[in-house]
Biopython code that builds the backbone (N, CA, C, O; Angstrom):
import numpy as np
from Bio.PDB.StructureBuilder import StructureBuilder

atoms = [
    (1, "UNK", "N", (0.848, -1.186, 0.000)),
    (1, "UNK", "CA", (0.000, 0.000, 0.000)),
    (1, "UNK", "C", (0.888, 1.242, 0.000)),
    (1, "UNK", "O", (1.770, 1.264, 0.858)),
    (2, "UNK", "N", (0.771, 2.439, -0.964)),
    (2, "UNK", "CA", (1.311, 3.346, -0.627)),
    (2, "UNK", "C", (1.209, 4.743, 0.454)),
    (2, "UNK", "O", (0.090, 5.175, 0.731)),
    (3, "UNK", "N", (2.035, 5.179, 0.836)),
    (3, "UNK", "CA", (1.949, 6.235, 1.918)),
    (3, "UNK", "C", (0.989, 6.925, 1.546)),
    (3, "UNK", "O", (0.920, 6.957, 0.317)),
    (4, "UNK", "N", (0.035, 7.624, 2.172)),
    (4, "UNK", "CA", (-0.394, 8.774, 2.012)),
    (4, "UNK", "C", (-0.080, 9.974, 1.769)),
    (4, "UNK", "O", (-0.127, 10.533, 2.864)),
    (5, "UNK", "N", (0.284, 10.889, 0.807)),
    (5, "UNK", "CA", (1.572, 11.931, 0.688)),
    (5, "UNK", "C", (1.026, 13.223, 1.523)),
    (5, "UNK", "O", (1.542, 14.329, 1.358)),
    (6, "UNK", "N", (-0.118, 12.995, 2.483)),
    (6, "UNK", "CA", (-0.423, 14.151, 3.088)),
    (6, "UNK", "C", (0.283, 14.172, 4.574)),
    (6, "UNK", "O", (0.778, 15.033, 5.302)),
    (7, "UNK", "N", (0.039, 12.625, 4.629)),
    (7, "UNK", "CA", (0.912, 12.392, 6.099)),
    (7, "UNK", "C", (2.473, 12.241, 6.412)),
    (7, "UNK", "O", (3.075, 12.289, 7.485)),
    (8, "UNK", "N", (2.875, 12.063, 5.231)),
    (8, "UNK", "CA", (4.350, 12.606, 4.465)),
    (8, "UNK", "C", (4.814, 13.198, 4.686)),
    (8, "UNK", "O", (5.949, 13.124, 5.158)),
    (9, "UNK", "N", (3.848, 14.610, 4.343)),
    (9, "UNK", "CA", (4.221, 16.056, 4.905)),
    (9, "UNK", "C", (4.258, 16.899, 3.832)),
    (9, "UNK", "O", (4.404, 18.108, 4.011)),
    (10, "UNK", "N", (4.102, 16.239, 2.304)),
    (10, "UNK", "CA", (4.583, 16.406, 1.652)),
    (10, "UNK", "C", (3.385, 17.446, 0.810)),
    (10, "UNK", "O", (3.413, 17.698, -0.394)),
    (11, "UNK", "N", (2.722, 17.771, 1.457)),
    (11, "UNK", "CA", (1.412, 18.934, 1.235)),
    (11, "UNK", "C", (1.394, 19.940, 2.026)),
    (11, "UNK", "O", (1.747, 19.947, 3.205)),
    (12, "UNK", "N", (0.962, 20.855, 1.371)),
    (12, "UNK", "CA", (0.232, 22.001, 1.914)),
    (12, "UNK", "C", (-1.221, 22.386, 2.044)),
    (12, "UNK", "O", (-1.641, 22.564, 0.901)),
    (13, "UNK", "N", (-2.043, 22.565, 2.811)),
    (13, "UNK", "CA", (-3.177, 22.623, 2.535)),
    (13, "UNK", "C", (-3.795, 23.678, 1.304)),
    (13, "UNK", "O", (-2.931, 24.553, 1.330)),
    (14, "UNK", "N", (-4.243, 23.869, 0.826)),
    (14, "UNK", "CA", (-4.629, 25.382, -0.043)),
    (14, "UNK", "C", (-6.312, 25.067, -0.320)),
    (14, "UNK", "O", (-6.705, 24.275, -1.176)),
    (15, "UNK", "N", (-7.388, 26.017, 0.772)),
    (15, "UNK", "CA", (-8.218, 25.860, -0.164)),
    (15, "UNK", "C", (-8.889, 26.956, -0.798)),
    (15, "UNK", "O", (-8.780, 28.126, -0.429)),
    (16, "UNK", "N", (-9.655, 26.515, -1.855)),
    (16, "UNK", "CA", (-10.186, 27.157, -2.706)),
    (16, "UNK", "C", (-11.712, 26.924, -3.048)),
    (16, "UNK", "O", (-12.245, 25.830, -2.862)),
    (17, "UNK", "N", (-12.376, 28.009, -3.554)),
    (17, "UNK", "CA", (-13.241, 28.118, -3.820)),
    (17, "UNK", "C", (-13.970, 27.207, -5.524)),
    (17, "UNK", "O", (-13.296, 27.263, -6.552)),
    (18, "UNK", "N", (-14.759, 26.781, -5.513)),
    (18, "UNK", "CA", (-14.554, 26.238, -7.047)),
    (18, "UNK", "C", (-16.386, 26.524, -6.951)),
    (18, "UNK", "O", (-17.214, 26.573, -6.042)),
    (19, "UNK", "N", (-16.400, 26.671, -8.507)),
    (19, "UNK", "CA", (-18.364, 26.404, -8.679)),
    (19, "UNK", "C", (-18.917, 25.319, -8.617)),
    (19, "UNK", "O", (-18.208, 24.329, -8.793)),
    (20, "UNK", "N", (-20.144, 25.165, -8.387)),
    (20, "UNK", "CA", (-20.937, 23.879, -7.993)),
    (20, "UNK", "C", (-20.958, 22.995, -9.532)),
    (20, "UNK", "O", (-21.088, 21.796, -9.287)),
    (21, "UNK", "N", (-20.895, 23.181, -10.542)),
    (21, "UNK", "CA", (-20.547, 23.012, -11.922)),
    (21, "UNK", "C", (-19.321, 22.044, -11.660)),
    (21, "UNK", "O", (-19.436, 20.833, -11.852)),
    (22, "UNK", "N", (-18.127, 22.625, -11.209)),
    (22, "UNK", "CA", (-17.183, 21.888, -11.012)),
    (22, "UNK", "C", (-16.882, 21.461, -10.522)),
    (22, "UNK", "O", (-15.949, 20.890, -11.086)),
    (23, "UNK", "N", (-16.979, 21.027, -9.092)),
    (23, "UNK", "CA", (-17.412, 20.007, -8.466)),
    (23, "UNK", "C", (-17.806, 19.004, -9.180)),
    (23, "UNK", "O", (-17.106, 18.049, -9.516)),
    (24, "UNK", "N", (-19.336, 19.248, -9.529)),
    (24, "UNK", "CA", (-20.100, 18.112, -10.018)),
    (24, "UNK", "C", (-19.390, 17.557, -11.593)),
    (24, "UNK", "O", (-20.082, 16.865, -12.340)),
    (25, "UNK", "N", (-18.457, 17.810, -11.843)),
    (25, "UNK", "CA", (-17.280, 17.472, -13.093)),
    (25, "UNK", "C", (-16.491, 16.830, -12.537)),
    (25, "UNK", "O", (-16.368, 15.613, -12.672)),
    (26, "UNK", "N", (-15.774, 17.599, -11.763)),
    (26, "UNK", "CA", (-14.738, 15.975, -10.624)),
    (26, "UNK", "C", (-15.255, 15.151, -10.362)),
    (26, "UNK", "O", (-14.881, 14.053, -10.774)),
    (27, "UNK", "N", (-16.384, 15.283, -9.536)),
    (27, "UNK", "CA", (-16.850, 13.841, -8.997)),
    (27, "UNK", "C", (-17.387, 12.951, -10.355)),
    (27, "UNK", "O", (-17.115, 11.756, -10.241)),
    (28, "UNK", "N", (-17.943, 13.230, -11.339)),
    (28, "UNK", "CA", (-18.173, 12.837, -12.519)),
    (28, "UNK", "C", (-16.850, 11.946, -13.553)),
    (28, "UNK", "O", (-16.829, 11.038, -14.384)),
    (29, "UNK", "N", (-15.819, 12.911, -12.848)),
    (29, "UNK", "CA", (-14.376, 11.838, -13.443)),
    (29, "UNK", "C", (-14.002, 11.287, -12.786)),
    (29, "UNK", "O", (-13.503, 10.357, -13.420)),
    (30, "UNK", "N", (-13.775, 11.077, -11.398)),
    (30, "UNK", "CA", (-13.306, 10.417, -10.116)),
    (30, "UNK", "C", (-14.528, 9.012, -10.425)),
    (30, "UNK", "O", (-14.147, 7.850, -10.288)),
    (31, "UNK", "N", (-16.274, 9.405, -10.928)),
    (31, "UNK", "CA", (-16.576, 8.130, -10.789)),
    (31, "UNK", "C", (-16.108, 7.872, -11.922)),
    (31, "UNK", "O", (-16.102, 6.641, -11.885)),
    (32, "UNK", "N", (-15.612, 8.225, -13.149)),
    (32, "UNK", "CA", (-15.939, 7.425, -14.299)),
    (32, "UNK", "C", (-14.492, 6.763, -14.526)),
    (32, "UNK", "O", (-14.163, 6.006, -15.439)),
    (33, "UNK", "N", (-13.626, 7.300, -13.338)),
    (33, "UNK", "CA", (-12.176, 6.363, -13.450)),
    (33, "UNK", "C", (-13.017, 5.030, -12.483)),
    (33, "UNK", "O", (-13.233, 3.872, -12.840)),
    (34, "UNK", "N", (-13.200, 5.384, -11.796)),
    (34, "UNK", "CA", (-14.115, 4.144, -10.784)),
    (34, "UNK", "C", (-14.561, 3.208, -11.620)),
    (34, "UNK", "O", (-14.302, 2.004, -11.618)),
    (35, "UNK", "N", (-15.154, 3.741, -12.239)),
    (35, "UNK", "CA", (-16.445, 2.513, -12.985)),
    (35, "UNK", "C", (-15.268, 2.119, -14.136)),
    (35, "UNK", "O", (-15.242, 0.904, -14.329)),
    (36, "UNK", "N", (-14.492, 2.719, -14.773)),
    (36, "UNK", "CA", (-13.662, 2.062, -16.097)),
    (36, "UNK", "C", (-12.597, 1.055, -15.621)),
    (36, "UNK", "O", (-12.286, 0.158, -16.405)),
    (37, "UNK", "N", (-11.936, 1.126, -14.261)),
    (37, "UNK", "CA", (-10.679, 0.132, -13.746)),
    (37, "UNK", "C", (-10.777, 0.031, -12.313)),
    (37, "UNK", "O", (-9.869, -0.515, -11.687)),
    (38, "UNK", "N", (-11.978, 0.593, -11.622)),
    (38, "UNK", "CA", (-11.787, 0.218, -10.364)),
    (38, "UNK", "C", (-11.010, 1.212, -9.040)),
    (38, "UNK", "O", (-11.152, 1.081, -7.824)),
    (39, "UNK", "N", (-10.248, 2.115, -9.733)),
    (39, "UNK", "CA", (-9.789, 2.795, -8.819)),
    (39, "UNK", "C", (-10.069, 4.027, -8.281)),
    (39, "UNK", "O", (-10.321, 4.953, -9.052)),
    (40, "UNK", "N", (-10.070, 4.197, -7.128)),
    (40, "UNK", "CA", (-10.567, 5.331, -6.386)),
    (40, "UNK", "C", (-9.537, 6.171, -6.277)),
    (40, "UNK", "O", (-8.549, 6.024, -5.556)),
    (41, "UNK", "N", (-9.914, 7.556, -7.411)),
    (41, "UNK", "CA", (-9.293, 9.007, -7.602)),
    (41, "UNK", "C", (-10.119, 10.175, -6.900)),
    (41, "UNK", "O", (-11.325, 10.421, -6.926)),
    (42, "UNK", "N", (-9.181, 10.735, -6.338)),
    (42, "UNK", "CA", (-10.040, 11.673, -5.367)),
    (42, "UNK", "C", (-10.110, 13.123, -6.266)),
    (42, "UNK", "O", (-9.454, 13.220, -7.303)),
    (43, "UNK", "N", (-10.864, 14.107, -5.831)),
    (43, "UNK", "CA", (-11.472, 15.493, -6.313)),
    (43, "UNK", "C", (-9.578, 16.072, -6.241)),
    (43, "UNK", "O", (-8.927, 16.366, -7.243)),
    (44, "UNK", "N", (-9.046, 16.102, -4.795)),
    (44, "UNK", "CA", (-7.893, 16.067, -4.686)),
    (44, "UNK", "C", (-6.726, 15.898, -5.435)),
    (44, "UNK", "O", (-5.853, 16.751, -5.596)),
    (45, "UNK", "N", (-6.750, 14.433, -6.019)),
    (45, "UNK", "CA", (-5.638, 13.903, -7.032)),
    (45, "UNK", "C", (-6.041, 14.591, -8.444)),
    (45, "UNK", "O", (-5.108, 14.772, -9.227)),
    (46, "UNK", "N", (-7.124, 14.925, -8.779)),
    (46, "UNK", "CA", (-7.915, 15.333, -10.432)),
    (46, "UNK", "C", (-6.848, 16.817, -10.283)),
    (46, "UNK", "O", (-5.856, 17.081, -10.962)),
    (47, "UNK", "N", (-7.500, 17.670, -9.083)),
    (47, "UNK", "CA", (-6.854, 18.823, -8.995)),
    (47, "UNK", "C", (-5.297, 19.335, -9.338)),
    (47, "UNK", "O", (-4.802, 20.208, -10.051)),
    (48, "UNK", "N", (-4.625, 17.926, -8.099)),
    (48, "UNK", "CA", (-3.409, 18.003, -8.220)),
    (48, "UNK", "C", (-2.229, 17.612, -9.999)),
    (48, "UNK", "O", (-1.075, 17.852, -10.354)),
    (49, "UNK", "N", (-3.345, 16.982, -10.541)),
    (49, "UNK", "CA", (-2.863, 16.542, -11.538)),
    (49, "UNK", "C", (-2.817, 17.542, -12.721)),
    (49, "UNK", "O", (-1.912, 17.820, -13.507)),
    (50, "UNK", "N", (-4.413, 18.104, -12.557)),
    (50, "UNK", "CA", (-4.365, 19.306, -13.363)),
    (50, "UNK", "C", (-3.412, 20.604, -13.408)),
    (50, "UNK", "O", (-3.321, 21.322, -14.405)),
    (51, "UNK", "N", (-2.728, 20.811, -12.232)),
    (51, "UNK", "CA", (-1.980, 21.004, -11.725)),
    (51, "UNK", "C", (-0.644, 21.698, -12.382)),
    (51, "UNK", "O", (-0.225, 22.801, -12.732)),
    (52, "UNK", "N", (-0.089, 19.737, -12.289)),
    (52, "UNK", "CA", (1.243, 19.370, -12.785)),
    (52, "UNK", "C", (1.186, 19.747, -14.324)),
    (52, "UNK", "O", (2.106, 20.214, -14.994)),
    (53, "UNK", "N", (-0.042, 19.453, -14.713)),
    (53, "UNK", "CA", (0.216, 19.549, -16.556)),
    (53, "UNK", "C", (-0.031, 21.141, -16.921)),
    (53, "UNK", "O", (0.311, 21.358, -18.084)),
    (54, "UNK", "N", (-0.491, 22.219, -16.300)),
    (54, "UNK", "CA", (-0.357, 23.251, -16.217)),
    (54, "UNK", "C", (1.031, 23.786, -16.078)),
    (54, "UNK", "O", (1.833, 24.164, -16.932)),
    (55, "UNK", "N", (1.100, 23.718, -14.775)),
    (55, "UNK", "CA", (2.564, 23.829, -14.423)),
    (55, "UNK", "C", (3.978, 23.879, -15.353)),
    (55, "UNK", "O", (4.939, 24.648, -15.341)),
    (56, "UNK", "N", (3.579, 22.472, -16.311)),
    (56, "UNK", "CA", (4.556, 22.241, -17.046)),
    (56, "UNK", "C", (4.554, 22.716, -18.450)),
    (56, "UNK", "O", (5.491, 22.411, -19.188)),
    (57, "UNK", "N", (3.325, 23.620, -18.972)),
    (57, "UNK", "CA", (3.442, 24.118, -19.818)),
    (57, "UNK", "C", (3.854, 25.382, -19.807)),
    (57, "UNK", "O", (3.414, 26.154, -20.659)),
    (58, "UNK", "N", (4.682, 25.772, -18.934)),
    (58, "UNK", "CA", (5.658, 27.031, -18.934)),
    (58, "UNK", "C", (5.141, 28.052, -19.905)),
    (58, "UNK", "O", (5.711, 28.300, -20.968)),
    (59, "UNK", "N", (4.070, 28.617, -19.509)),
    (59, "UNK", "CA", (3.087, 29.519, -19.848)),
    (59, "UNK", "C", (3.712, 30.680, -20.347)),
    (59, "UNK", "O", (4.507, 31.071, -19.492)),
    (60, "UNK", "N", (3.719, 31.476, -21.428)),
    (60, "UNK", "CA", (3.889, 33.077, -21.651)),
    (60, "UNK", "C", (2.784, 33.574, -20.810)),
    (60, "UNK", "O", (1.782, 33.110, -21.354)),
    (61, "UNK", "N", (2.374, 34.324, -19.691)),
    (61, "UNK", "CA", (1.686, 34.955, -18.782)),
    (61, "UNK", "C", (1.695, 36.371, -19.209)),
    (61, "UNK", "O", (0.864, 37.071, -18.630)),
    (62, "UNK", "N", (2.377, 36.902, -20.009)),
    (62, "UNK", "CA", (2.266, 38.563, -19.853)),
    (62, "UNK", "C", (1.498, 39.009, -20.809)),
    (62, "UNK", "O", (1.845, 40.155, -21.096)),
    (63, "UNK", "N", (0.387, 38.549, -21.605)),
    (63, "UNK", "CA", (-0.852, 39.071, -22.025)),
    (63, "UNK", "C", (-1.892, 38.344, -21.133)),
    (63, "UNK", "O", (-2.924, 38.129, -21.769)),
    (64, "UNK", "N", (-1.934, 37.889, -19.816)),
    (64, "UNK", "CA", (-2.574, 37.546, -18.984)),
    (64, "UNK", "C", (-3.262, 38.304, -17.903)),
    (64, "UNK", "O", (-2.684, 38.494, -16.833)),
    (65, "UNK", "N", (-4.548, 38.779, -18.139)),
    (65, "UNK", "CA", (-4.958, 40.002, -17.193)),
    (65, "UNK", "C", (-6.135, 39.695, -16.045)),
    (65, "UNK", "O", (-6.647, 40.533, -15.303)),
    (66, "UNK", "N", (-6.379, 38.475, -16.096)),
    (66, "UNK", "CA", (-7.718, 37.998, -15.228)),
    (66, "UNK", "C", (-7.436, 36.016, -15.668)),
    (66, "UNK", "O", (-6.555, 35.385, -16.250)),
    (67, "UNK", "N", (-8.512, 35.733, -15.109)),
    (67, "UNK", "CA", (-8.717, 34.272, -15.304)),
    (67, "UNK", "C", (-9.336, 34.043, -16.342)),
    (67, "UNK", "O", (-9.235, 32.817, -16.319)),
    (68, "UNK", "N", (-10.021, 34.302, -17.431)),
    (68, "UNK", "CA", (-10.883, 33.876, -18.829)),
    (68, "UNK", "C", (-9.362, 33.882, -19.649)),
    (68, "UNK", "O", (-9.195, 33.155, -20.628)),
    (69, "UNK", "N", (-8.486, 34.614, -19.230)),
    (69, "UNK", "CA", (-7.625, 34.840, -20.121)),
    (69, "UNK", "C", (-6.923, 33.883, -19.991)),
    (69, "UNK", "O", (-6.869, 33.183, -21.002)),
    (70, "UNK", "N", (-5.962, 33.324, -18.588)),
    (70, "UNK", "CA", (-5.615, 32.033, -18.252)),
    (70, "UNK", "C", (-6.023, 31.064, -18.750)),
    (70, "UNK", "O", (-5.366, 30.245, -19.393)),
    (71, "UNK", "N", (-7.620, 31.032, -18.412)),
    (71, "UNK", "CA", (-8.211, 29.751, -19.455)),
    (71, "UNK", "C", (-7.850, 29.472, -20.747)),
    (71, "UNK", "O", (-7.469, 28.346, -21.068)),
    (72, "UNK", "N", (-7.966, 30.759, -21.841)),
    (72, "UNK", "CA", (-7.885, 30.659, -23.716)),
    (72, "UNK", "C", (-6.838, 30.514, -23.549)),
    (72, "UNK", "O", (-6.634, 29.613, -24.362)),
    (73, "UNK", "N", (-5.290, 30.826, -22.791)),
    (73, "UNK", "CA", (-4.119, 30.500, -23.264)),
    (73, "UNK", "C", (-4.094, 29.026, -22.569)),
    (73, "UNK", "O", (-4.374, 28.230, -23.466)),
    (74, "UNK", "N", (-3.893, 28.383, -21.439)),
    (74, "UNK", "CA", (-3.949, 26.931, -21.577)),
    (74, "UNK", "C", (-4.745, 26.548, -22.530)),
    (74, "UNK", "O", (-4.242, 25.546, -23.039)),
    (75, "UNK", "N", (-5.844, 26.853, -23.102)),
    (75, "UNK", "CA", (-6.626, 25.725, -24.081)),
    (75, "UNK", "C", (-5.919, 26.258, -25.563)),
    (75, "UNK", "O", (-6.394, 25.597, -26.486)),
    (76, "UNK", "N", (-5.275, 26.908, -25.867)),
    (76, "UNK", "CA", (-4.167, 27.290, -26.567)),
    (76, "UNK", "C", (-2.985, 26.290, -26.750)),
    (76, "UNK", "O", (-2.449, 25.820, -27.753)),
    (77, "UNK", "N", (-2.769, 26.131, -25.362)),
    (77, "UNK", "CA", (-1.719, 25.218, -25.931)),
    (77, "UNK", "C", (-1.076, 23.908, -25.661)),
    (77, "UNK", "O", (0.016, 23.367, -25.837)),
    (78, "UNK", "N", (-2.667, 23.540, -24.971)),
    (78, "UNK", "CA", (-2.804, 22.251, -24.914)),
    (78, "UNK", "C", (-3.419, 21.550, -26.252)),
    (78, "UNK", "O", (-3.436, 20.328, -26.403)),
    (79, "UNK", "N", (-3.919, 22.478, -27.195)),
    (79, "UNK", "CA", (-4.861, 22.014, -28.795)),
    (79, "UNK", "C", (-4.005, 22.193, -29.520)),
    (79, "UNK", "O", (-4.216, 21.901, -30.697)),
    (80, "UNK", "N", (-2.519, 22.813, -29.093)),
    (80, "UNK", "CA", (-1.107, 22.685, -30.370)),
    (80, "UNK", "C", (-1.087, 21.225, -30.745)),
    (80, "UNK", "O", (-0.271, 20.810, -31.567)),
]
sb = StructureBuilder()
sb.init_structure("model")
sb.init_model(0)
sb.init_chain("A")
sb.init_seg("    ")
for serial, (resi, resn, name, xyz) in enumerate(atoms, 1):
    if name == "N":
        sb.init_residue(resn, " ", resi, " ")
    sb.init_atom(name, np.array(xyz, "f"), 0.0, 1.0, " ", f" {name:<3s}", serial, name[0])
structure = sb.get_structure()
């Protein structure tokens, strides 16, 4: 069984606000990894993952003035 990476230490808490929309989208992929192989993905891990692949697209940010804008450039250049 693997560690828990919260009891690790290896987290920070951060929370955030999200819409009831999205929510009901996580839990919608958390079940539909469930129902396709069985494994239980938390709202948590979806987040954290989304995350990492953000993260790693080393964003140009400086025509970035609010969050709609954040959005069109990740979906920018994740559809390259």
């Amino acid at each position: 069984m693997t560690e828990n990476p919260a009891q690790a230490g290896a987290f920070v808490k951060a929370s955030v606000l999200l819409r009831r929309d999205q929510v009901v989208r996580l839990d919608r992929l958390a079940i539909d990894i469930r129902a396709s192989n069985g494994t239980v993905v938390t709202r948590a891990e979806i987040i954290r993952a989304c995350i990492e692949v953000v993260l790693g697209l080393e964003l140009d940010v400086t025509e970035v003035f609010g969050e709609q804008d954040l959005i069109d450039l990740i979906h920018q250049r994740i559809r390259r």
